[in-house]
ROPA-14258 format. One record per residue (C-alpha): residue in one letter; y, x, z. Coordinates in steps of 0.05 Angstrom, whole numbers, plus 5000, padded with zeros to 4 digits. Layout:
ROPA-14258
['A',[Y,X,Z]]
...
This chain:
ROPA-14258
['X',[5000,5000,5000]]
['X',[5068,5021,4978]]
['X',[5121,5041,5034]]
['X',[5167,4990,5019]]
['X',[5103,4943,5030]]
['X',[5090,4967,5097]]
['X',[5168,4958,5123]]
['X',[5163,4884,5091]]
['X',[5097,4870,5133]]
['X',[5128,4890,5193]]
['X',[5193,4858,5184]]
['X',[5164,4783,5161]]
['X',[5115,4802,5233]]
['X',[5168,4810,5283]]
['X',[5242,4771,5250]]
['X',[5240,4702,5244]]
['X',[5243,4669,5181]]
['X',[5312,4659,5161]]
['X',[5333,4725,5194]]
['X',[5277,4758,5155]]
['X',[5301,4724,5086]]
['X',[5374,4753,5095]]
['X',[5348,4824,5110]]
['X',[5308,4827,5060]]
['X',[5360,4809,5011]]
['X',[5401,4863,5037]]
['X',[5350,4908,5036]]
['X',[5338,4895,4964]]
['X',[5408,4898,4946]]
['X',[5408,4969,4981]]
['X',[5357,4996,4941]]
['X',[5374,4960,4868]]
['X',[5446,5009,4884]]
['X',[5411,5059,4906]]
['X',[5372,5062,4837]]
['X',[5431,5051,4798]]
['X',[5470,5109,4836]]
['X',[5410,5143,4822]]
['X',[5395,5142,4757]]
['X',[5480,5152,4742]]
['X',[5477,5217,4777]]
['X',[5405,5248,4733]]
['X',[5441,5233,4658]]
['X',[5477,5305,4642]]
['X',[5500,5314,4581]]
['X',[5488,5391,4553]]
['X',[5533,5429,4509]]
['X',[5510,5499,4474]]
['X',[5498,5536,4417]]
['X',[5450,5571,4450]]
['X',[5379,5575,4424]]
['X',[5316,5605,4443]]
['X',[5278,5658,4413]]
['X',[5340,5680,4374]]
['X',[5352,5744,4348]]
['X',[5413,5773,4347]]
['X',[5445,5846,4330]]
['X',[5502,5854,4365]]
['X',[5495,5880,4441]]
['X',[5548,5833,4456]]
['X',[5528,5765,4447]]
['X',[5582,5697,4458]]
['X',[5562,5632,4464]]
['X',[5594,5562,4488]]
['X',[5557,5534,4536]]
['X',[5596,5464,4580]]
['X',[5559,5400,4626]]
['X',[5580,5339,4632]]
['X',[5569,5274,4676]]
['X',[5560,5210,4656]]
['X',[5625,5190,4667]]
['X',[5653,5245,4616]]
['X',[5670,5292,4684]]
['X',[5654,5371,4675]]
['X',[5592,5386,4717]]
['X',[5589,5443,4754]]
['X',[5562,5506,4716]]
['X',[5524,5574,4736]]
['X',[5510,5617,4680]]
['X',[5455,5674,4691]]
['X',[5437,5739,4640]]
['X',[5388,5786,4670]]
['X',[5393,5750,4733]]
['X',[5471,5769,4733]]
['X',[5522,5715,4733]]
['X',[5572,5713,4679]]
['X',[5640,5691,4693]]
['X',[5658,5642,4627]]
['X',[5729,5611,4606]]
['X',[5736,5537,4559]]
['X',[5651,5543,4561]]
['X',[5656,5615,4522]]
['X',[5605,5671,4558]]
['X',[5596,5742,4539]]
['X',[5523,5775,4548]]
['X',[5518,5846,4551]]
['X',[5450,5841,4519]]
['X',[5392,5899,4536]]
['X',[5346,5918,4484]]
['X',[5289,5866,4478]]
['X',[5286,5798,4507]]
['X',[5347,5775,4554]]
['X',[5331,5714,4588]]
['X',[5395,5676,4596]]
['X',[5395,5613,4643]]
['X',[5451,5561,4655]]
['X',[5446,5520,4725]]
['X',[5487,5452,4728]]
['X',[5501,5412,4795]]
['X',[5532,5348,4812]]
['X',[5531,5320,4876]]
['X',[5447,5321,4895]]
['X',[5429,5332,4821]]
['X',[5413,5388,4797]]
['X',[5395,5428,4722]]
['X',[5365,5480,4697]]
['X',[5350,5510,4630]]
['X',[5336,5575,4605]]
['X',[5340,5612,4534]]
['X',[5313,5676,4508]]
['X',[5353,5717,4470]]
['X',[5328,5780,4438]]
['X',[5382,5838,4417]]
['X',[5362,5885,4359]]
['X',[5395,5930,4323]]
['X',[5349,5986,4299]]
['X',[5386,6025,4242]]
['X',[5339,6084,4214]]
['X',[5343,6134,4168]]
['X',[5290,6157,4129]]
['X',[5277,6211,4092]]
['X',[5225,6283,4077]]
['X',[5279,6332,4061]]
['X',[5267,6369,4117]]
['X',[5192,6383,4087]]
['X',[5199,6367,4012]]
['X',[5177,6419,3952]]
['X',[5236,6464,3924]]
['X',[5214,6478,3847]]
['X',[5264,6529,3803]]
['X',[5311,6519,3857]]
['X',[5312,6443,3856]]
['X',[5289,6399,3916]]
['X',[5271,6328,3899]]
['X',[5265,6280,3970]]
['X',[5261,6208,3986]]
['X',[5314,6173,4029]]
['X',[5323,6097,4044]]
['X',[5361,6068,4111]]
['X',[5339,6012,4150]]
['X',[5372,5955,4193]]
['X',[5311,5917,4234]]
['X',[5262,5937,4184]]
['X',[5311,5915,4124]]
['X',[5330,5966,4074]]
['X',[5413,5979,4081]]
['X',[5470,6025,4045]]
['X',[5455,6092,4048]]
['X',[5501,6162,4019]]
['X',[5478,6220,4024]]
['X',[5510,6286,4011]]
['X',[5493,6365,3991]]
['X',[5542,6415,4020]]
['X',[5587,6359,4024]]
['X',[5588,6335,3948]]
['X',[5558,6259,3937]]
['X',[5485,6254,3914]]
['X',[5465,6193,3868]]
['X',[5391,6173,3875]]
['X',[5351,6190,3808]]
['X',[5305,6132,3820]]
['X',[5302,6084,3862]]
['X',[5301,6129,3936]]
['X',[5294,6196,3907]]
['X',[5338,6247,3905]]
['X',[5351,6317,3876]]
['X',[5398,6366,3880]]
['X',[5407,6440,3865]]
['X',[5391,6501,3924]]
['X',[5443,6546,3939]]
['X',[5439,6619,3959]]
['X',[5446,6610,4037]]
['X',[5450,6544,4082]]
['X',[5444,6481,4046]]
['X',[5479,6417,4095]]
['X',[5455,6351,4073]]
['X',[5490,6283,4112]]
['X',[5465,6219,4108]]
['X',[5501,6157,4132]]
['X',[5470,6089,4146]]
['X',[5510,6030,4150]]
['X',[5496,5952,4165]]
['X',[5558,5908,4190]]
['X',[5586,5940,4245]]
['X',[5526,5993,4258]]
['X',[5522,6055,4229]]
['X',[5479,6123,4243]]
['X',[5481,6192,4208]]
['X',[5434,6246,4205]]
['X',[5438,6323,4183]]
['X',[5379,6369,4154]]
['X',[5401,6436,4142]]
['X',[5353,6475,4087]]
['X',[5361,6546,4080]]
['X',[5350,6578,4017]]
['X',[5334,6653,3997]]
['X',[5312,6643,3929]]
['X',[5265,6673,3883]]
['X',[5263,6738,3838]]
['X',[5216,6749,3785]]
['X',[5203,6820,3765]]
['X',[5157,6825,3695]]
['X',[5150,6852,3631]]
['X',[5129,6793,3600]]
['X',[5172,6752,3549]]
['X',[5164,6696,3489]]
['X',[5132,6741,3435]]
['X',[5086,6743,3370]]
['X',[5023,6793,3380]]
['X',[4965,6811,3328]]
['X',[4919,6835,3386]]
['X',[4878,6784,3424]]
['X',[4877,6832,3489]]
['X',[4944,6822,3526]]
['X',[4964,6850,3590]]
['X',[5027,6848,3631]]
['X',[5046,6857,3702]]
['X',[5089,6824,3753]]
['X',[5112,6810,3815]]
['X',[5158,6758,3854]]
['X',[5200,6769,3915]]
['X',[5225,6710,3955]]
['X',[5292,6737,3987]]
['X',[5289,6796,3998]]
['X',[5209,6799,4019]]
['X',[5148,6794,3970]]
['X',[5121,6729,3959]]
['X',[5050,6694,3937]]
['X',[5046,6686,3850]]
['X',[4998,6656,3809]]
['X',[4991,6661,3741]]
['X',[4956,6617,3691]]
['X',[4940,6627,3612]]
['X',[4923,6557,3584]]
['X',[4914,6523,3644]]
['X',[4853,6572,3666]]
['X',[4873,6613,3733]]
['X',[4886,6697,3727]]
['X',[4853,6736,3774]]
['X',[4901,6800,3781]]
['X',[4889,6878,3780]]
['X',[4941,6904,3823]]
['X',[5003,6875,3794]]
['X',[4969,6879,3732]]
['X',[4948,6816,3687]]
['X',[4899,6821,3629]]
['X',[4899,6762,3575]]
['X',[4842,6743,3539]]
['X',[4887,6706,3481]]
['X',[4872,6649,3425]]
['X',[4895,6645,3351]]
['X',[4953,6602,3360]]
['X',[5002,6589,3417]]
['X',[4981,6614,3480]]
['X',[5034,6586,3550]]
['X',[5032,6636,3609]]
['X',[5063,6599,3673]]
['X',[5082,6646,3734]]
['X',[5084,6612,3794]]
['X',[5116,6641,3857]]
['X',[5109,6618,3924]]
['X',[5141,6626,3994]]
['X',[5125,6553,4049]]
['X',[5150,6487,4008]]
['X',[5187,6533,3965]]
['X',[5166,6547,3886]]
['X',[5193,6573,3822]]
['X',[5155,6581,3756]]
['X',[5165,6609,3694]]
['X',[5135,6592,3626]]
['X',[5127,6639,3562]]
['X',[5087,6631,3494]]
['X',[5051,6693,3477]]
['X',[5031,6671,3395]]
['X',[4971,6704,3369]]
['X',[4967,6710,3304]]
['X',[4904,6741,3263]]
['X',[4930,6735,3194]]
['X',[4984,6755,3147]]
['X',[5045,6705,3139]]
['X',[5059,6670,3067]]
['X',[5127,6669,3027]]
['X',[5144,6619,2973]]
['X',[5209,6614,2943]]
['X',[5240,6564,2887]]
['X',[5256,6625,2846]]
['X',[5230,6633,2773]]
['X',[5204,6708,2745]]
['X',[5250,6737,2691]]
['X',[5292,6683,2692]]
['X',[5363,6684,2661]]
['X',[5430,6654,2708]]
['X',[5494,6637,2675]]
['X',[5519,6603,2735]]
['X',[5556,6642,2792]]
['X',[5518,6604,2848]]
['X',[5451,6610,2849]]
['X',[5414,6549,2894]]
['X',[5339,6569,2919]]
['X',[5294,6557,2974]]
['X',[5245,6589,3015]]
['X',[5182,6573,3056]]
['X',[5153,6633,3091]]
['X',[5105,6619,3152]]
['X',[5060,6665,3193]]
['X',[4981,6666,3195]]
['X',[4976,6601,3225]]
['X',[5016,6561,3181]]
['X',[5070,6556,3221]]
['X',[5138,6561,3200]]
['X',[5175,6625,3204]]
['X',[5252,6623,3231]]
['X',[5302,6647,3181]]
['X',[5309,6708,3230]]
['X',[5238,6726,3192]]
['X',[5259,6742,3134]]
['X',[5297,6795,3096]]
['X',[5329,6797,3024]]
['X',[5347,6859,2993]]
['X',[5368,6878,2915]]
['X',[5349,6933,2868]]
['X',[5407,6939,2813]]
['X',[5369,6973,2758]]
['X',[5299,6943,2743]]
['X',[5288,6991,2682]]
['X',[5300,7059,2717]]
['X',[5216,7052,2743]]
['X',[5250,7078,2806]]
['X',[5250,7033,2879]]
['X',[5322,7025,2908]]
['X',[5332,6970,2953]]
['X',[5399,6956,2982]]
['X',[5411,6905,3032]]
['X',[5431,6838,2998]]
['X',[5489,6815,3003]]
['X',[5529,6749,2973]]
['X',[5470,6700,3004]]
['X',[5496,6637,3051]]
['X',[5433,6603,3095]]
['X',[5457,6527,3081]]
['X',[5404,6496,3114]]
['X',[5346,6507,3156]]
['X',[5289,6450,3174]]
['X',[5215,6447,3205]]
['X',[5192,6467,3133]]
['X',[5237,6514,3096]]
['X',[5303,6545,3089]]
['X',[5355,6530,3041]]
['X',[5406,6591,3013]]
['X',[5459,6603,2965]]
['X',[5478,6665,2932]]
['X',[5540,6681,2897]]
['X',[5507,6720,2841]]
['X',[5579,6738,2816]]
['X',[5599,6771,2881]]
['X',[5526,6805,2880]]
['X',[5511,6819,2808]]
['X',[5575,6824,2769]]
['X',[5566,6896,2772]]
['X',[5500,6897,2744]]
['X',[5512,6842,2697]]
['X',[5469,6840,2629]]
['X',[5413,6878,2653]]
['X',[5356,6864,2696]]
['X',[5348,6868,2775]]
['X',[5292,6853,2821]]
['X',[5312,6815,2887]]
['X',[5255,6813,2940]]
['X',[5242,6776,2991]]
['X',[5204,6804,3062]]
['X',[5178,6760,3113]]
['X',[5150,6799,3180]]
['X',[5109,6768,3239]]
['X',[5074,6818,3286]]
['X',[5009,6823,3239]]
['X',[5041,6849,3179]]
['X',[5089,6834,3127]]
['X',[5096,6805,3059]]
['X',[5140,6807,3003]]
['X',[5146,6773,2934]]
['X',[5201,6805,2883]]
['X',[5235,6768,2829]]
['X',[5267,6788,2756]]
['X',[5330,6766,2739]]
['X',[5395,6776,2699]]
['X',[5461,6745,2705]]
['X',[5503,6738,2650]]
['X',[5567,6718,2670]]
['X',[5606,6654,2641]]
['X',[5680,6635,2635]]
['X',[5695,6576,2679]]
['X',[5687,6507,2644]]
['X',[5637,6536,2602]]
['X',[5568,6512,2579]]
['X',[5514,6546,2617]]
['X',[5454,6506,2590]]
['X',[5426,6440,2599]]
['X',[5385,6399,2650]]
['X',[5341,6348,2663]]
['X',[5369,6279,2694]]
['X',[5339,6214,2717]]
['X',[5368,6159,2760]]
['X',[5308,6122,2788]]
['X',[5293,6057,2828]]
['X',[5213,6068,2823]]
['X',[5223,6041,2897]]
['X',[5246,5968,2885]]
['X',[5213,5961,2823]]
['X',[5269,5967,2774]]
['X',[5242,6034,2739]]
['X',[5300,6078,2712]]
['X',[5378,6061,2720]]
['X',[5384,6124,2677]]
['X',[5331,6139,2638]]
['X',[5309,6214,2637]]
['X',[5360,6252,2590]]
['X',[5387,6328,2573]]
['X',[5450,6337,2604]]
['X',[5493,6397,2594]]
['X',[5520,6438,2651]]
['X',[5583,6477,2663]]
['X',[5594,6541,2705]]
['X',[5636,6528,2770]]
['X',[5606,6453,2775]]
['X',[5567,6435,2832]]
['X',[5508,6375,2824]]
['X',[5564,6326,2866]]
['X',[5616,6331,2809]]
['X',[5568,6331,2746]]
['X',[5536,6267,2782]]
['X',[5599,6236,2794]]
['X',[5629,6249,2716]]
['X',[5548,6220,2699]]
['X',[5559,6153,2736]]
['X',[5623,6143,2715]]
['X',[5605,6158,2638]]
['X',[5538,6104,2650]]
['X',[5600,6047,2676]]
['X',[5573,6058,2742]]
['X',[5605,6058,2812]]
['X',[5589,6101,2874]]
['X',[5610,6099,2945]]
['X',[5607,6169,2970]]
['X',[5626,6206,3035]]
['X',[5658,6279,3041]]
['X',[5679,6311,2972]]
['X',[5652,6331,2914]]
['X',[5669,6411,2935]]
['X',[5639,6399,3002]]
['X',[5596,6349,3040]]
['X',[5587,6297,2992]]
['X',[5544,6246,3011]]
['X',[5523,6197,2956]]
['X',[5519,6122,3006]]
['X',[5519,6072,2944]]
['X',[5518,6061,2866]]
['X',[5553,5994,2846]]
['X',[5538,5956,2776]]
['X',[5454,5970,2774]]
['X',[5412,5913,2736]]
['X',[5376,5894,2808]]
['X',[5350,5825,2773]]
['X',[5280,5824,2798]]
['X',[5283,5882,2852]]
['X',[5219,5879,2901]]
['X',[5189,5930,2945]]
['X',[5119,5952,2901]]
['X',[5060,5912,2948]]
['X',[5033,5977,2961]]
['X',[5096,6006,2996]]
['X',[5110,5935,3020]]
['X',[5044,5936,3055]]
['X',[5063,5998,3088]]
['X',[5141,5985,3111]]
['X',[5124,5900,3128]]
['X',[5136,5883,3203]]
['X',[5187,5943,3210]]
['X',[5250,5905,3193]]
['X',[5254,5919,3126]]
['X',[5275,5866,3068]]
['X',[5228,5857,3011]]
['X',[5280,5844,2958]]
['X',[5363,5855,2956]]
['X',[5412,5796,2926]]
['X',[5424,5823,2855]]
['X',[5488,5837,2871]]
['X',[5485,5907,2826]]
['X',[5505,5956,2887]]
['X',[5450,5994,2918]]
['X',[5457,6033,2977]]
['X',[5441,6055,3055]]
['X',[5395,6015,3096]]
['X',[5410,5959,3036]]
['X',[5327,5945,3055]]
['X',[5322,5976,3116]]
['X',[5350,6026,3170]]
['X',[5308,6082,3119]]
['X',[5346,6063,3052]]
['X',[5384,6117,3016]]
['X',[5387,6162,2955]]
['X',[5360,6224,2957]]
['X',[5348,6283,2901]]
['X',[5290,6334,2872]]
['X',[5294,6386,2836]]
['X',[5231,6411,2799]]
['X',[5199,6369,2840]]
['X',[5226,6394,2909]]
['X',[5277,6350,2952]]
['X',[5331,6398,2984]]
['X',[5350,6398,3051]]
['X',[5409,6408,3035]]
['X',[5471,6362,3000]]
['X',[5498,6357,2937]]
['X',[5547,6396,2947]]
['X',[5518,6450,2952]]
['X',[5470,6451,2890]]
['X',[5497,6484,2824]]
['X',[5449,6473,2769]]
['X',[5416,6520,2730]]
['X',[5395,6516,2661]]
['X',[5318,6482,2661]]
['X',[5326,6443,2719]]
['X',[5292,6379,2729]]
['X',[5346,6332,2776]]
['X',[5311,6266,2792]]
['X',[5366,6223,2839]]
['X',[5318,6166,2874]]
['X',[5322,6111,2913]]
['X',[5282,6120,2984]]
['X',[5255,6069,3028]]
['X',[5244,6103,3086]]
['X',[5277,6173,3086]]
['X',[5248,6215,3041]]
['X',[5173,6196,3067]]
['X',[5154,6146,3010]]
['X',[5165,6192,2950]]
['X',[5149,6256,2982]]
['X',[5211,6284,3013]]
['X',[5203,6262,3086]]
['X',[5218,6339,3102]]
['X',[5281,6340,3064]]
['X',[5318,6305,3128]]
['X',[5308,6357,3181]]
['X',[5249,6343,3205]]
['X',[5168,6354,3195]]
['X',[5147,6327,3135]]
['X',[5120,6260,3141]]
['X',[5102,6237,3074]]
['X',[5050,6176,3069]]
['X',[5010,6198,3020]]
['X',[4965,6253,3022]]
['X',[5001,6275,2956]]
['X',[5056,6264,2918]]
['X',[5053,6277,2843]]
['X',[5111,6321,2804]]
['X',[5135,6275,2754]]
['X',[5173,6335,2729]]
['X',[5137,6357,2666]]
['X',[5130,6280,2640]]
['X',[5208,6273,2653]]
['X',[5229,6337,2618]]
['X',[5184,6323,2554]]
['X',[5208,6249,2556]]
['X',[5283,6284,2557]]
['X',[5266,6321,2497]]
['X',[5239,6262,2458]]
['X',[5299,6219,2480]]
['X',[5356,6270,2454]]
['X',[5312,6280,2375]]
['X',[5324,6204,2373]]
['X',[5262,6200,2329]]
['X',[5256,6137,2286]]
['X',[5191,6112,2312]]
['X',[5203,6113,2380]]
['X',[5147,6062,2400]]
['X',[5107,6120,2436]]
['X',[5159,6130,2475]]
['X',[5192,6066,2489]]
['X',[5121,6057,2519]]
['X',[5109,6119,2557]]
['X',[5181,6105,2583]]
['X',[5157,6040,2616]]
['X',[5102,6064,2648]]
['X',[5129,6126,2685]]
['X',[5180,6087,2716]]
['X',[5128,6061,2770]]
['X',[5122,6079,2843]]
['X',[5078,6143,2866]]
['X',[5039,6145,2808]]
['X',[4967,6186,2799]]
['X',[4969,6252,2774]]
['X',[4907,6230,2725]]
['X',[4956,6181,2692]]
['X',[5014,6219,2684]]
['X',[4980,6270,2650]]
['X',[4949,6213,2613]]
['X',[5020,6196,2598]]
['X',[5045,6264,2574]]
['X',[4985,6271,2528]]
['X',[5006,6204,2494]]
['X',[5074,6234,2490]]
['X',[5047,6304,2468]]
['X',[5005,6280,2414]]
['X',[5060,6224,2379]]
['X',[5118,6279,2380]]
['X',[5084,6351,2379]]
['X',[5144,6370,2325]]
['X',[5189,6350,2388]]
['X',[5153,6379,2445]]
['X',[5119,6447,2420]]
């Protein structure tokens, strides 16, 4: 039974009935107050932004924090941190926090009620730097580290600095930077908000000396020994050496090479902690004689006061030799039976590539003095094996300027886009003192033809486009098409009747042989000579689809495995064109059917034959 039930009992026992009634009612009354007093006195109404398990980053943390009664009165208010009571004004409190969790607890009181609640707050500010430059490698001087910063395990802005200049990172966190001589400082600074942190590594740096006899060089003998040594400061340090990757046991400070044909790399590696250097040489063994060609003809005859040649000379591997390789030297007098070489003189390199060497010699500067009778000019190219030298007849018979020096070859050709010739093979006469740039230009022009050209005719001409062709029906053959489809290249150009670079693609251009060999060098720079075969074409792809790709600069990288010299077809169909012979069905024929993309050797000596045989009066 309740309490209340016990004092009623009693009360209805020992009061009569109508006393009993009233007290109760009063009794009643009394406790229905009591209640509502009661309950008026438990509502409290909290204000804060606190929360629990918050985490924060600043060791000073405010927060608002009021109570209120029912009525709308400000309760009473203890606030705690750490078990220490903070002193608040308006409901604002400042927490010195402590590392970790801070319990913070806020006690409100109003008349026989009381409240408590309690947050946790945890404070947090780990900034951290790091980095391995104190242990990272140092290669040829360099050091390459890693460096990031972190704020609570959150990567932040980091610099970082080398004797006191700013580094950039390389990639993504790494670093490098360049060892001096001495002590080597490098700062890093870490910085979120308000935080920040900074570290130091200091690197000291001796660095390295290499003491050897070895170098780059060319050697005939397989056997190959050298010695060195490496100091790291001013003390001795570890080295290694390696020929081709295999590991070179030492003799002393001796090391003996067992070498192979071709290029052989020797790395020396020297060593002293985390610190390295290395050096790398190419000892080339060669075990057979080099090779010279040059685009010079035996006995020939030159007019012209520039003479135009070329020259590929490479060692016993087939590589090619530098122009440094070779030497030229003259012997005035061919009929005396007696050697006397001079040193040449008169000769301009005008280009160099990965396959031969272009040069120019004034023969008037070299020859005038010997002019009308013969000389021998001979060329030497030395690797460490041996040497070899090819010698060449000539004369030079001077000319007047303007005059007629003979008579060449000359074809304008579009084999690439299907439209045959633009200028059908013809004999054109040359002049001494005119470069290839200004007899071209004077040929366009007499043909009605336009030309877009960069540089001048004297000097750097490039030809970039000919204007009024017959491009009705241009198209890429299928079998080049097959080759240059998917590479961004056009298959035919609007027949708008100009025709220049990257008109079909980023490869387009015009390019020239002559005797069947593209120069390396411009047009400019060519002066004719009488025989020449000049064929100007139209190239797809620089020189690779019609067997010039080396002409550029670079390696040759023709398509085909071979190329065939239209030369001899062009020069007899030349011939044939200036006799104007009445029936000219043979070659009206013939004429048609060169004009066709990378033809077969088979069929253009098919085609000569034809030629041959219908004009031998012509042609012998």
């Amino acid at each position: 039974m309740s309490r209340v039930g016990v004092i009623f009992d009693r009360m209805k026992a020992n009061i009569p009935r109508k006393r009993f009634l009233l007290l109760f009612a009063l009794l009643m009354l009394a406790l229905l107050l009591f209640a509502a007093c009661a309950s008026e006195e438990q509502e409290l109404l909290w204000q804060t932004d606190l929360l629990s398990d918050r985490l924060v980053t600043e060791e000073v943390y405010e927060f608002h924090a009021v109570v209120y009664n029912a009525d709308g009165s400000l309760c009473s208010l203890e606030v705690f941190c750490g078990g220490e009571a903070l002193s608040g004004e308006n409901g604002r409190y400042q927490a010195h926090l402590l590392p970790g969790e801070n319990e913070i607890v806020l006690r409100a009181a109003d008349h026989a009620v009381k409240e408590e609640r309690s947050y946790l707050v945890t404070y947090r500010a780990d900034l951290v730097i790091d980095t391995d430059c104190q242990t990272a490698m140092v290669i040829n001087d360099k050091i390459s580290f890693s460096a990031q910063a972190f704020f609570n395990d959150t990567p932040c802005a980091l610099s970082v600095t080398h004797n006191g200049a700013p580094l950039q990172p390389t990639d993504g966190a790494d670093y490098e930077a360049t060892l001096s001589l001495g002590d080597n400082r490098f700062d890093f600074t870490a910085r979120s908000g308000s935080h920040m942190v900074e570290k130091s590594v200091s690197l000291r740096y001796e660095g390295f000396t290499l003491i050897s006899d070895l170098a780059d060089s060319e050697t005939n003998n397989a056997a190959f020994s050298f010695r060195a040594k490496a100091r790291y400061g001013e003390e001795d340090c570890d080295l290694s050496v390696t020929c081709n990757g295999v590991a070179v046991t030492p003799v002393g400070n001796r090391y003996d090479l067992a070498l192979n044909p071709g290029d052989n790399t020797v790395v020396i590696r020297a060593f002293s902690g985390a610190m390295e250097k290395y050096s790398r040489f190419t000892l080339r063994f060669l075990n057979a004689q080099p090779t010279l060609w040059a685009s010079l003809n035996e006995s020939a005859v030159y007019r012209s006061s520039f003479l135009s040649f070329d020259v590929k000379a490479t060692d016993g591997l087939g590589g090619k030799l530098p122009p440094s390789a070779l030497d030229f030297a003259i012997d005035y007098d061919a009929s005396d039976g007696i050697e006397d070489f001079k040193p040449l003189v008169g000769l301009a390199q005008v280009w160099d590539d990965d396959v031969m060497t272009g040069f120019r010699l004034d023969l008037k500067k070299t020859l005038l003095s010997a002019a009308g009778r013969p000389v021998v000019l001979k060329i030497t190219a030395e690797t460490a094996v041996g040497s070899v030298s090819q010698s060449y007849r000539m004369v030079y018979e001077p000319a007047e300027t303007g005059e007629t020096i003979g008579e060449i070859v000359f074809s304008l050709e579009g084999f690439t886009v299907g439209k045959g010739f633009f200028i059908a093979p013809c004999l054109i006469p040359i002049r001494e003192g005119q470069n290839f740039a200004a007899l071209l230009t004077e040929l366009l022009e007499a043909h009605g033809f336009s030309y877009h050209a960069t540089g001048q005719v004297n000097e750097g001409f490039y030809l970039a486009a000919i204007g009024g062709l017959d491009l009705d029906g241009n198209a890429i053959p299928s079998p080049l098409w097959e080759r240059l489809s998917g590479q961004g290249y056009e298959r035919t150009l609007s027949p708008g009747g100009t025709l220049g670079e990257f008109d079909y693609g980023s490869g387009s251009g015009w390019m020239y042989a002559v005797n069947g060999i593209y120069k390396n060098y411009g047009f400019s720079d060519y002066y004719p000579q009488d025989g020449d075969v000049v064929r100007v074409q139209f190239t797809l792809a620089l020189g690779a689809d019609i067997g010039g790709g080396h002409a550029l600069g670079g390696a040759s990288d023709d398509w085909m495995s071979y190329h065939a010299d239209y030369a001899p077809l062009l020069a007899a169909l030349a011939k044939v064109e200036k006799a104007n012979p009445s029936d000219d069905a043979v070659y009206r024929d013939v004429l048609a059917k060169t004009g066709v993309w990378d033809l077969p050797e088979a069929t253009l000596t098919s085609l000569y034959d034809r030629l041959l045989a219908a004009y031998a009066a012509i042609l012998s």
